[in-house]
C-alpha positions in Angstrom: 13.3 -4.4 -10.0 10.2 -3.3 -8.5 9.7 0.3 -7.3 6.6 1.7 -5.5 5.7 5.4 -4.9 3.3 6.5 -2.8 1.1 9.7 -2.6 -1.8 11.2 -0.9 -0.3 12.1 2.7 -1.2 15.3 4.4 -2.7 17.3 7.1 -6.6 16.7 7.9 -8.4 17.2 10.9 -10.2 14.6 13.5 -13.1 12.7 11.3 -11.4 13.7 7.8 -10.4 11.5 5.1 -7.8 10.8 3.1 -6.9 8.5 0.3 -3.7 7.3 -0.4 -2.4 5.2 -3.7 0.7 3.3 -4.7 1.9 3.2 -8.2 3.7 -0.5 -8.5 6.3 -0.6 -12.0 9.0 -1.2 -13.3 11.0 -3.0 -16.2 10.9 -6.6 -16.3 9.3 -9.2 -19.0 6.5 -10.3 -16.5 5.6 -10.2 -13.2 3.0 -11.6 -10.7 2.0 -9.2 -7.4 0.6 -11.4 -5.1 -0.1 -9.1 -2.5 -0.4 -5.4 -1.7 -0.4 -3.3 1.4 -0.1 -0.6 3.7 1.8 -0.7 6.7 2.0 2.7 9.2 4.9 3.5 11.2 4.3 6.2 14.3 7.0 7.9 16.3 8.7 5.5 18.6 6.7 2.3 17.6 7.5 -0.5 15.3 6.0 -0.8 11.9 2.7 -2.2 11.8 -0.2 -4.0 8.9 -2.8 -1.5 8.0 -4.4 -3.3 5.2 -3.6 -6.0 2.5 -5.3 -7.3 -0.8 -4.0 -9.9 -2.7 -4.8 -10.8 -6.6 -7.7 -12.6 -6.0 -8.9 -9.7 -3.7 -9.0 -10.9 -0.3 -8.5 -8.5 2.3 -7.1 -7.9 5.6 -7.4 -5.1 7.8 -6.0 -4.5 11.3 -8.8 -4.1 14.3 -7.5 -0.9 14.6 -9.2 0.4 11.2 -11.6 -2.2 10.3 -15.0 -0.1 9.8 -13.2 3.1 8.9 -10.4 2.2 5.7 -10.9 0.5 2.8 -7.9 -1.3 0.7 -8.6 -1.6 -2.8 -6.5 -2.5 -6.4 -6.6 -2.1 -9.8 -4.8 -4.6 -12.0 -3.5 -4.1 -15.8 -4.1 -6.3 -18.3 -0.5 -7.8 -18.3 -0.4 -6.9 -14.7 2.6 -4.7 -15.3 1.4 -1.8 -13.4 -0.8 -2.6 -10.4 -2.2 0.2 -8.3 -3.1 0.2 -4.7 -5.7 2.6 -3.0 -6.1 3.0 1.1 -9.1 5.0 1.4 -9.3 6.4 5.0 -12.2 7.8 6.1 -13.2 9.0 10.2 -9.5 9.4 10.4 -8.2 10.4 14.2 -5.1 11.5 15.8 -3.9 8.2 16.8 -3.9 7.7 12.8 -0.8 9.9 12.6 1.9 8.3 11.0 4.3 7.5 8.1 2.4 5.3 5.5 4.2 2.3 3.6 3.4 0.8 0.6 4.3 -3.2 0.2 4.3 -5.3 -2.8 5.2 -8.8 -2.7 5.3 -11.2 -5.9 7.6 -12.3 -8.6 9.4 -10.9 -11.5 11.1 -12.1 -14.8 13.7 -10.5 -17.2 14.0 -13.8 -19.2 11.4 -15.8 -20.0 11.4 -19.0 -17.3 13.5 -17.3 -14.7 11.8 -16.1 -12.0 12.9 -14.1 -8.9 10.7 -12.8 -5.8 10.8 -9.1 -4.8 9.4 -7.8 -1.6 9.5 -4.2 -2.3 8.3 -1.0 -0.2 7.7 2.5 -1.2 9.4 5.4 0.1 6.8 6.3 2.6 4.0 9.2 2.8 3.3 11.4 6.1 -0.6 11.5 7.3 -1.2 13.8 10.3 -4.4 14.3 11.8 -4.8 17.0 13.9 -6.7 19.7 14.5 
């Protein structure tokens, strides 16, 4: 299996920043992360895309934050562990919200035999408020 944890929630005031990252790991003999993400989830609304990279580093950012968050990755050599950064910058209220971190890809525990995870981190709380 794949887990995720997040960090790098908190309190910051109107036109603050923040930067989250998502440690990706676990124990497997390989495994290929297509895609990382960060969705946001705000009281009473559904979850929505913040940001996406995949391995080749495309991005993707919602309207919403384009301009003011950047997504970004670091990828180990055997891609075992992959890390994924949100920095936030100009942040504002309507930013409030639980942060989710999504990996998408493929894992093995025997060589040949692959099986596709879509796996999502325990979320991280950003308020922004003065």
């Amino acid at each position: 299996q794949v887990q995720l944890v997040e960090s790098g929630g908190g309190l910051v005031q109107p036109g603050g920043s923040l930067r989250l990252s998502c440690l990706a790991s676990g124990s497997y003999f390989s495994i290929s992360i297509n895609t990382m993400g960060w969705y946001r989830q705000a009281p009473g609304k559904e979850r929505e895309l913040v940001a996406s990279i995949t391995s080749g580093g495309t991005t993707k950012y919602s309207d919403s934050v384009k301009g003011r968050f950047t997504i970004s990755r670091d990828n180990a050599k055997n891609n075992a562990k992959n890390t994924v950064y949100l920095q936030m910058n100009s942040l504002q209220p309507e930013d409030t919200a639980v942060y989710y971190c999504n990996a998408v890809g493929s894992y093995s525990n025997i060589p040949g035999r692959l099986k596709a995870f879509n796996s999502w981190g325990q979320g991280t709380q950003v308020t922004v408020s003065s």
